[in-house]
PADO-249940 format. One record per residue (C-alpha): residue number from 0; residue in three letters; x, z, y. Coordinates in steps of 0.02 Angstrom, whole numbers. Each point is the difference from the previous one (the first is absolute). Layout:
<nodes>
n=NUM | res=Ala | c1=X | c3=Z | c2=Y
...
</nodes>
This chain:
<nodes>
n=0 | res=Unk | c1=-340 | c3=114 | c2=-3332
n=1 | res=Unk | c1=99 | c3=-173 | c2=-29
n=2 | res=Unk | c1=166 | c3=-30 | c2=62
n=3 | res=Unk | c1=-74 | c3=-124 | c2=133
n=4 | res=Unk | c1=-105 | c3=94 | c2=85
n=5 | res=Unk | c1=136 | c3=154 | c2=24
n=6 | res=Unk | c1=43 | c3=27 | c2=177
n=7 | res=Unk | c1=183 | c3=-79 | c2=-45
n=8 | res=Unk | c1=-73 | c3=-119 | c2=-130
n=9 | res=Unk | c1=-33 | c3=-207 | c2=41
n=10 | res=Unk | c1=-166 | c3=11 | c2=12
n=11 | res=Unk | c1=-29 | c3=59 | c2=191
n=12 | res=Unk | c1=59 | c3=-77 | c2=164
n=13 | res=Unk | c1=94 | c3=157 | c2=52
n=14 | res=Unk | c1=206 | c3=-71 | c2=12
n=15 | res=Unk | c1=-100 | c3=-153 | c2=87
n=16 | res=Unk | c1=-95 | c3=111 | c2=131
n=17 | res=Unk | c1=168 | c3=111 | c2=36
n=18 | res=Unk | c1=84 | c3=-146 | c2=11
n=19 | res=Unk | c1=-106 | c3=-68 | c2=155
n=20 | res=Unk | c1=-14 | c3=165 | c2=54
n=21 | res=Unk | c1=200 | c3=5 | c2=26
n=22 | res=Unk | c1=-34 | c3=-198 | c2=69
n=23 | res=Unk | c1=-105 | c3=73 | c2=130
n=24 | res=Unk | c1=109 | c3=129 | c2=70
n=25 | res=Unk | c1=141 | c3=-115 | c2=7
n=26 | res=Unk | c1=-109 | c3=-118 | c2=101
n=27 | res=Unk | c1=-57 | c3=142 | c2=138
n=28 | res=Unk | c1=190 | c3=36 | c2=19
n=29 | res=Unk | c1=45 | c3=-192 | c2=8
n=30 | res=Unk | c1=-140 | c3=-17 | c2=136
n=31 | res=Unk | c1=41 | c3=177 | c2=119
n=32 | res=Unk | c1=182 | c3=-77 | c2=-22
n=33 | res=Unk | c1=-38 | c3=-187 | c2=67
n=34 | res=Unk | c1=-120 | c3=30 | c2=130
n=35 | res=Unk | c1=-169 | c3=-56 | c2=-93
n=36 | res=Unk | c1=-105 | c3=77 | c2=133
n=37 | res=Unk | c1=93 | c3=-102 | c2=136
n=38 | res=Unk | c1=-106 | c3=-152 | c2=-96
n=39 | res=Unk | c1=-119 | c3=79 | c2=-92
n=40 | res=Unk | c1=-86 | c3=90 | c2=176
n=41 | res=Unk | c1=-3 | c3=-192 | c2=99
n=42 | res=Unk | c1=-62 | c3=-80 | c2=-125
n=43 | res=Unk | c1=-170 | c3=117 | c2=-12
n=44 | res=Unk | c1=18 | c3=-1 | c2=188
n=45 | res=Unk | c1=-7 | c3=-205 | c2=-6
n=46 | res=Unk | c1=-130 | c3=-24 | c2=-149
n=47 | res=Unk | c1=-113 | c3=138 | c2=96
n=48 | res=Unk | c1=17 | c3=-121 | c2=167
n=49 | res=Unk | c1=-53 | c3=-148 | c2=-115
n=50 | res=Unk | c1=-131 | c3=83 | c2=-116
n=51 | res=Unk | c1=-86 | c3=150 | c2=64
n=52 | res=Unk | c1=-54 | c3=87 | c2=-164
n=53 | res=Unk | c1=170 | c3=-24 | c2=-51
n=54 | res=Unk | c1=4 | c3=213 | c2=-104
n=55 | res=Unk | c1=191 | c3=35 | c2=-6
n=56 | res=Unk | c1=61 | c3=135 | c2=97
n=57 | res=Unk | c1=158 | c3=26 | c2=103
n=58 | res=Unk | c1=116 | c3=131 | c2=-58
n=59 | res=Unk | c1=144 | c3=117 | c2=111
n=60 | res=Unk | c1=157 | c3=9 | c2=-100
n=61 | res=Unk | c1=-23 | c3=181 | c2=-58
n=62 | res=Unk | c1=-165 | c3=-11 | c2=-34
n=63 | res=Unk | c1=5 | c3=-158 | c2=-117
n=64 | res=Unk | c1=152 | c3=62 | c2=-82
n=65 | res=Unk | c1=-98 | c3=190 | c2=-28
n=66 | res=Unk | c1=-146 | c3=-102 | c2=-81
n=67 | res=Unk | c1=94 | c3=-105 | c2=-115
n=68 | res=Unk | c1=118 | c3=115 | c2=-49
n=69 | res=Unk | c1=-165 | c3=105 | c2=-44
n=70 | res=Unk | c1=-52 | c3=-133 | c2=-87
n=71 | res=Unk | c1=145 | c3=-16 | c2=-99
n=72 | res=Unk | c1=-3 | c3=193 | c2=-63
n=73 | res=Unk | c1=-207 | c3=-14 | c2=-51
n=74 | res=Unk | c1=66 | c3=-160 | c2=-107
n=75 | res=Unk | c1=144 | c3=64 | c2=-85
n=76 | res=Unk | c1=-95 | c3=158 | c2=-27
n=77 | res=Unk | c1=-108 | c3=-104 | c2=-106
n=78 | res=Unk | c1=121 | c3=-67 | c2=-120
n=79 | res=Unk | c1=-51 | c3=132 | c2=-139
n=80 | res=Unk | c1=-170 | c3=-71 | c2=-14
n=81 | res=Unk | c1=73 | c3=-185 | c2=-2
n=82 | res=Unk | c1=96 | c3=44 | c2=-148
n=83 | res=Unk | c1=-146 | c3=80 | c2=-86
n=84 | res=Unk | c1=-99 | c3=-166 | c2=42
n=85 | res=Unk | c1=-139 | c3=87 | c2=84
n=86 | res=Unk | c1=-140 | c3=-111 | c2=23
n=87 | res=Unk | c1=-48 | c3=77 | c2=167
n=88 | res=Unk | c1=168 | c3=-60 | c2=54
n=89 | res=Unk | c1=-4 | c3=-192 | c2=-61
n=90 | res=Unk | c1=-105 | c3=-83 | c2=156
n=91 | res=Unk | c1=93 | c3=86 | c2=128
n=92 | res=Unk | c1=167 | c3=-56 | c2=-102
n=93 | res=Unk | c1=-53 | c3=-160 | c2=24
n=94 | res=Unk | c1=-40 | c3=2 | c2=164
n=95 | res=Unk | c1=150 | c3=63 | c2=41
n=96 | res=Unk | c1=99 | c3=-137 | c2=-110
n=97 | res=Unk | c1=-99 | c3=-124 | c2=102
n=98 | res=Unk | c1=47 | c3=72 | c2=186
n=99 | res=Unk | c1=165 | c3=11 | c2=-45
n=100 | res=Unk | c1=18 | c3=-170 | c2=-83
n=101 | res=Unk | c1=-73 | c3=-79 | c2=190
n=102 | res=Unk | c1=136 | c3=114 | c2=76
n=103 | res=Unk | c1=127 | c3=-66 | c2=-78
n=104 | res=Unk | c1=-81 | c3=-168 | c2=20
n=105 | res=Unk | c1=-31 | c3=18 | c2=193
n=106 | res=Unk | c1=173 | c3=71 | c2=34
n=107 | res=Unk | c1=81 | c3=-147 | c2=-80
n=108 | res=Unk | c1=-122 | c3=-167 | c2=68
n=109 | res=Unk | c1=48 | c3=114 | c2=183
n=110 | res=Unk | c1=176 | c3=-39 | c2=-23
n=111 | res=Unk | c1=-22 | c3=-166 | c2=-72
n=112 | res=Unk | c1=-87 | c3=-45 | c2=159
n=113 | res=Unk | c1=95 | c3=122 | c2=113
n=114 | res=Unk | c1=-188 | c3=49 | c2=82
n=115 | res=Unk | c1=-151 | c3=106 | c2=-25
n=116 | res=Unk | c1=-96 | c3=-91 | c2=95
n=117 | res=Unk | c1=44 | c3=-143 | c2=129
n=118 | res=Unk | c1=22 | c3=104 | c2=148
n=119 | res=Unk | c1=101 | c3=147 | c2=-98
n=120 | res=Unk | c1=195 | c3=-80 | c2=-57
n=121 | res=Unk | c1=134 | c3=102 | c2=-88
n=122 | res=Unk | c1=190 | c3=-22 | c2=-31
n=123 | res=Unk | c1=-38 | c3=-26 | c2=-205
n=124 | res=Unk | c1=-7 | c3=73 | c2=-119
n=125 | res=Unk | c1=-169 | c3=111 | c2=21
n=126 | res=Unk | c1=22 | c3=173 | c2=29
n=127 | res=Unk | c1=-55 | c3=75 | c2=-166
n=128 | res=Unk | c1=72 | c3=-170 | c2=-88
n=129 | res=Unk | c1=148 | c3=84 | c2=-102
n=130 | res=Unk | c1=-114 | c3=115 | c2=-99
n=131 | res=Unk | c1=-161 | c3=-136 | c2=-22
n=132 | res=Unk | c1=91 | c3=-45 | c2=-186
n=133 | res=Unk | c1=-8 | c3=179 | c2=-61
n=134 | res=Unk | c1=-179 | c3=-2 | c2=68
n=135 | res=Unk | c1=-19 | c3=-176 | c2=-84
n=136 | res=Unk | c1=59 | c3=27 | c2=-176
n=137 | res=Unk | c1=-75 | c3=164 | c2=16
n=138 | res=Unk | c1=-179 | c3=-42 | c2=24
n=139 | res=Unk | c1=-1 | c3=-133 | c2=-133
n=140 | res=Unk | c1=95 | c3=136 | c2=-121
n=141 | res=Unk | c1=-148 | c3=104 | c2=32
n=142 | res=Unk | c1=-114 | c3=-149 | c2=-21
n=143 | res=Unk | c1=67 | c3=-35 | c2=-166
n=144 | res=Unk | c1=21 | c3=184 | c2=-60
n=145 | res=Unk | c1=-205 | c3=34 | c2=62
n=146 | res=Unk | c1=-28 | c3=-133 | c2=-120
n=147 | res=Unk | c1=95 | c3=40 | c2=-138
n=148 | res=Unk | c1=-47 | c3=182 | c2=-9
n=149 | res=Unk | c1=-198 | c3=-34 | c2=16
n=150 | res=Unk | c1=30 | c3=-117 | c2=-168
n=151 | res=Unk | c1=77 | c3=147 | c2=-81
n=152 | res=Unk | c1=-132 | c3=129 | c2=67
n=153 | res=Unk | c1=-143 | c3=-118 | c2=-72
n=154 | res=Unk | c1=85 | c3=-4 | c2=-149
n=155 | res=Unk | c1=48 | c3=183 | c2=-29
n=156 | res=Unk | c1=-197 | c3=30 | c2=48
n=157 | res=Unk | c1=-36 | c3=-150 | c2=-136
n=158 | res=Unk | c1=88 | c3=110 | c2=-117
</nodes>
């Protein structure tokens, strides 16, 4: 087995996956800590008034925080297979890069604007804004790293 394809070795996306995965859990605390649901649960409420098929749900505190800190354990639990570069893992990799990456985006164009939407206004920054550039860099870390790593798998199957 080469060097870059060892679980510690520079071919894999593993340091870049924990890394979000650390991003992530400092984002659920920033948003229990700031109210996020105070916004997040009006704004559904509004875009439901204003477009009926509108899918996101409303959350109670404990439930929300239960699911996402879930969510959090499932990921982390994962990070063995991210630094083995499992294929299996890649796609959901970067579909997680990419959700976080519009987190981090959303949080911050909210407190640019102070608003989700024009009838739901917040005292900036965004709930959830201090952590949204760990979540940021993150994402395009893992981006970058997904890349990287399938170059060196192709080429350590080349070989």
């Amino acid at each position: 087995m080469e060097l870059g394809s060892e679980p510690g070795g520079r071919g894999n996306f593993g340091l870049a996956w924990l890394l979000l995965c650390l991003a992530f859990c400092a984002h659920v605390a920033d948003e229990a800590l700031t109210g996020f649901l105070d916004v997040y649960n009006p704004t559904v409420l509004a875009m439901r008034s204003q477009y009926k098929w509108f899918p996101m749900p409303t959350f109670e505190f404990r439930d929300w925080l239960t699911m996402l800190i879930i969510a959090n354990i499932v990921l982390l639990l994962l990070t063995p297979f991210a630094f083995r570069n499992a294929w299996w893992l890649r796609p959901l990799a970067y579909f997680y890069a990419t959700v976080h990456l519009l987190n981090g985006m959303g949080h911050t164009v909210a407190t640019i604007f102070g608003q989700t939407v024009s009838t739901i206004h917040f005292a900036r920054p965004a709930p959830g804004f201090y952590s949204s550039p760990l979540l940021l860099a993150g994402s395009i870390y893992l981006f970058v790293r997904l890349r990287a790593s399938r170059r060196s798998q192709n080429q350590a199957a080349a070989s």
